[in-house]
N, C-alpha and C positions, 0 to 999 in steps of 0.2 A: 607402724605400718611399713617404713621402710627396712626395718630387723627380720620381717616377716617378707619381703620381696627378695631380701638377699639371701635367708635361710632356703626359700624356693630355688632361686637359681644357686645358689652352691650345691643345693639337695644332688648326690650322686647316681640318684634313683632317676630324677628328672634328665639328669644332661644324659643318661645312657636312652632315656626312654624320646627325646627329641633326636640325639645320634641315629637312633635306630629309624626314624620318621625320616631322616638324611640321608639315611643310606637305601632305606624301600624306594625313595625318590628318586635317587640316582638312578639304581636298578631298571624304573621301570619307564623314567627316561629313555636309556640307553637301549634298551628291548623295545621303544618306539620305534627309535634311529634305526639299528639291524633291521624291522620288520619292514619302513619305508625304504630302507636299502636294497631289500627281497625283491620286494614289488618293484622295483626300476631294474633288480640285474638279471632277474630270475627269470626265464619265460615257460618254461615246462609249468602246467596248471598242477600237476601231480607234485611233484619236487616242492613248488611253490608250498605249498599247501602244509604239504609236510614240515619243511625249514622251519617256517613261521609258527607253527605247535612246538618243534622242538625247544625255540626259541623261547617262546613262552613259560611253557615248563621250567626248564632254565633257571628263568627269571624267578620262578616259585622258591625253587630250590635256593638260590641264592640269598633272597631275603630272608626263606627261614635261619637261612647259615649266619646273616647279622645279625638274628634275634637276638640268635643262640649265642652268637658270639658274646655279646653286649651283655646280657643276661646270666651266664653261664653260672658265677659264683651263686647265684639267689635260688638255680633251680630245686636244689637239693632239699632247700629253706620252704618250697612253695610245695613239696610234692604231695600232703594232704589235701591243701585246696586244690590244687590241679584233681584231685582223687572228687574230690564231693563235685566241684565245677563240673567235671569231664562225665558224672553221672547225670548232672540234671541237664547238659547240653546235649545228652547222647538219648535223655527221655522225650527232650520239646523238638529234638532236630532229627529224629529218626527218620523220616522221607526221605532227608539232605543226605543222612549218612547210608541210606539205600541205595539211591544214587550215585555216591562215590565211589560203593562198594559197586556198583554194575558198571559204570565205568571203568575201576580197574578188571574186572571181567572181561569188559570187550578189549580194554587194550592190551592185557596180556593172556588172552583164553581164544585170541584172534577170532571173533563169533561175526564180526565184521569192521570194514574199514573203509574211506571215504570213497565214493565208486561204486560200493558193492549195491547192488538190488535187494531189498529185506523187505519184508512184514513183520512191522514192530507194535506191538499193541494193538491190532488191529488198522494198523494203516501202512499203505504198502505205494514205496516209492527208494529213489536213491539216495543213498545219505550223501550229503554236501558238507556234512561238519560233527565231529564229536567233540564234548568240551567238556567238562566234570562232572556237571548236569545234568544234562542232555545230550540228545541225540536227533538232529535236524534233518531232517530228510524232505526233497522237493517230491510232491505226490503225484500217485499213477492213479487213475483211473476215476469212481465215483460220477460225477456226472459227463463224462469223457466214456467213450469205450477204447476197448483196448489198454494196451500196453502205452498213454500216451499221458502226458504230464498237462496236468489239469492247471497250473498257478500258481497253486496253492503250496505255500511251506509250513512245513507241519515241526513243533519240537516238540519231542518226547521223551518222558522221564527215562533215564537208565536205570530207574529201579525195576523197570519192564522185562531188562533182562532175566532176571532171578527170578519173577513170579511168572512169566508166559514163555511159548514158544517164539525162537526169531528165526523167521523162513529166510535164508541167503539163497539168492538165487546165481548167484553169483562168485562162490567163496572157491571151494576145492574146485567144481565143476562148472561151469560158467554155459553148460549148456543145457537147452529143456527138450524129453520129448513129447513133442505135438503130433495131432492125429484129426483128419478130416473125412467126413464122412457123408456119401455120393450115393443115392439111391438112385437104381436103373431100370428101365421097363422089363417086364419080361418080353423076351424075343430080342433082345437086343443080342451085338456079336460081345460076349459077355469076356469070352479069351482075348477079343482083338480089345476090348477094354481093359483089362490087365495090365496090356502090352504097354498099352497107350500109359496106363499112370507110372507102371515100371522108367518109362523114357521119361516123364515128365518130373518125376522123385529125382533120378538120378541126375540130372537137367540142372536142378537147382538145388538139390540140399547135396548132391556128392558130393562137394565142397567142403563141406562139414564132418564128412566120414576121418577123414584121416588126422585132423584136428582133435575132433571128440574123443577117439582112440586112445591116440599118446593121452589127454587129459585125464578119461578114467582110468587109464592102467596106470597112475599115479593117485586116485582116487581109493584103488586096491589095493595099492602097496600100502597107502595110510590106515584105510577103514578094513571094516571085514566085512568084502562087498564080495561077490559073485561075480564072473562073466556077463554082461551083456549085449544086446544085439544091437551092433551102431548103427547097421544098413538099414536103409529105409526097409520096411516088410507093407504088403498090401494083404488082406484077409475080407474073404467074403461070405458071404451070411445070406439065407435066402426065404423068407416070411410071406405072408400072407398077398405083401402088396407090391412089392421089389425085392432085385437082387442090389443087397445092400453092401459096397465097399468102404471098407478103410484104410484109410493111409495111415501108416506110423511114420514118423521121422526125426529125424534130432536135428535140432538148430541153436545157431547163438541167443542166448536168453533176451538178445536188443532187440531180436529183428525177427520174431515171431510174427507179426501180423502184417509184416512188410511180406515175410516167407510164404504164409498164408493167401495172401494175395494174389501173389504171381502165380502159385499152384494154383486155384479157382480159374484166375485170365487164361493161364495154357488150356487147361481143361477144357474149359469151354471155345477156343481157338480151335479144338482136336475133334470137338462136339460137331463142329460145324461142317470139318470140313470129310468128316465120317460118313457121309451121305445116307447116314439114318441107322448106321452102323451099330450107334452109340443114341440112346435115345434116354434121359431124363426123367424119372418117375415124378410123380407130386400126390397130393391124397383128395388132388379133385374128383369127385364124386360125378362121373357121366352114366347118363340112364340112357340104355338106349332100347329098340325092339317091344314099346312098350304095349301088350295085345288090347285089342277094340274091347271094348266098355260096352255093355249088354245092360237096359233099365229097361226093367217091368212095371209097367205104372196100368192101372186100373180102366185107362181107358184103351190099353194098346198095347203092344211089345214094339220097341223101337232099337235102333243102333247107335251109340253116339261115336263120334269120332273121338280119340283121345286129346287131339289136338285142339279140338274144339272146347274142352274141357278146361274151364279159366284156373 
């Protein structure tokens, strides 16, 4: 028993394969220490964020480099079993290695990064973390409306990226455009409404013109995009039941329904003070001039009032 304890620990196999158990330890020790050192010196949540991935990484990288170190002479020795092993890991773990392969996708095919706004798998929200696996993003919408963050953290596989579309809303162009749309009575002052949404566009999304600008004319230079129209445009259309307006505009992808908002409040501030100038369609159904009711009945011809009529 005791011939067999010291054949163990002399075994060279063992002391390299407990060395290596030594050194992973060290490793991921120390990539503690740096990571609670981040978090006391760091204060940028972006930077932060960052460091602390790199760091980790890092620490990947380094331990595979004790493996290998430790190991080095035996690999040459192991390369058929690594051959058979590395088939039947790559048959039971292919989800795992979909995942790493979409991972390396997103981190160097730049498809998105922590910040950005996506639709990944059918859920849409900002990513807070990528990690080999996944891809964590805090959620928008669902039983919320709007643009607005429900709770809920959602992780999803990175092998999403290679089988579905991933909507960034936020990647090259970081801007969307929105469009609202204003039904008007007929008889309204339809030009002095124009005017009116002209000052109210330019009011609140002008701001955005000159930003969006420079953004897509580097969107151009990248893609094979066309010219487009930054400036707000209004277009109207005129049917059966109103004159029906639209606003076109572009605004930052955060702040759509904040934008939204304050456009409606002017609007209707402009409505008011329009002195009927500006008058509101709806598809309330008013009857009116309705003529007198005439029944013949057997004993008489009489008149009824329509009003009288339940």
């Amino acid at each position: 028993m005791q011939d067999q304890i010291k054949w163990w620990l002399l075994d060279p196999t063992l002391e390299k394969l407990v060395a290596a158990l030594i050194g992973v330890g060290i490793v991921y020790l120390l990539g503690r220490l740096i990571q609670r050192s981040i978090n006391m010196h760091v204060t940028d949540p972006d930077t932060r964020y960052r460091v602390r991935k790199f760091v980790t990484f890092l620490g990947y990288i380094v331990s595979l480099g004790v493996i290998a170190a430790l190991f080095s002479e035996h690999i040459p020795q192991l390369t058929v079993a690594f051959g058979f092993a590395g088939a039947g890991i790559a048959f039971a773990l292919q989800d795992v290695i979909a995942s790493v392969a979409g991972w390396l996708t997103v981190s160097f095919g730049g498809l998105y990064s922590p910040g950005d706004r996506v639709q990944l798998g059918g859920i849409k929200g900002d990513v807070i973390d990528v990690s080999i696996l996944r891809t964590t993003l805090m959620e928008l919408g669902q039983w919320v409306n709007g643009d607005n963050y429900n709770g809920r953290i959602v992780r999803v596989a990175n092998s999403f990226v290679l089988k579905e579309p991933v909507y960034n809303y936020s990647a090259d162009f970081p801007f969307l455009w929105d469009e609202i749309t204003l039904p008007i009575r007929y008889g309204s002052n339809w030009e002095y409404t124009r005017k009116v949404l002209e000052q109210i566009l330019d009011e609140i999304c002008g701001g955005y013109v000159t930003e969006s600008r420079a953004a897509w004319q580097n969107a151009v230079i990248k893609y094979r995009l066309e010219e487009a129209r930054i400036e707000p445009t209004i277009t109207l259309a005129a049917n059966d039941n109103w004159i029906e307006f639209t606003a076109r505009y572009i605004v930052v992808y955060r702040k759509r329904r904040f934008v939204k908002d304050r456009i409606f409040t002017r609007f209707l501030e402009e409505v008011d003070k329009s002195n009927k100038q500006i008058q509101l369609a709806s598809a309330t159904v008013e009857v009116v001039n309705l003529p007198r009711l005439e029944i013949q009945s057997t004993t008489g011809k009489g008149t009824v009032d329509p009003q009288s009529v339940p």
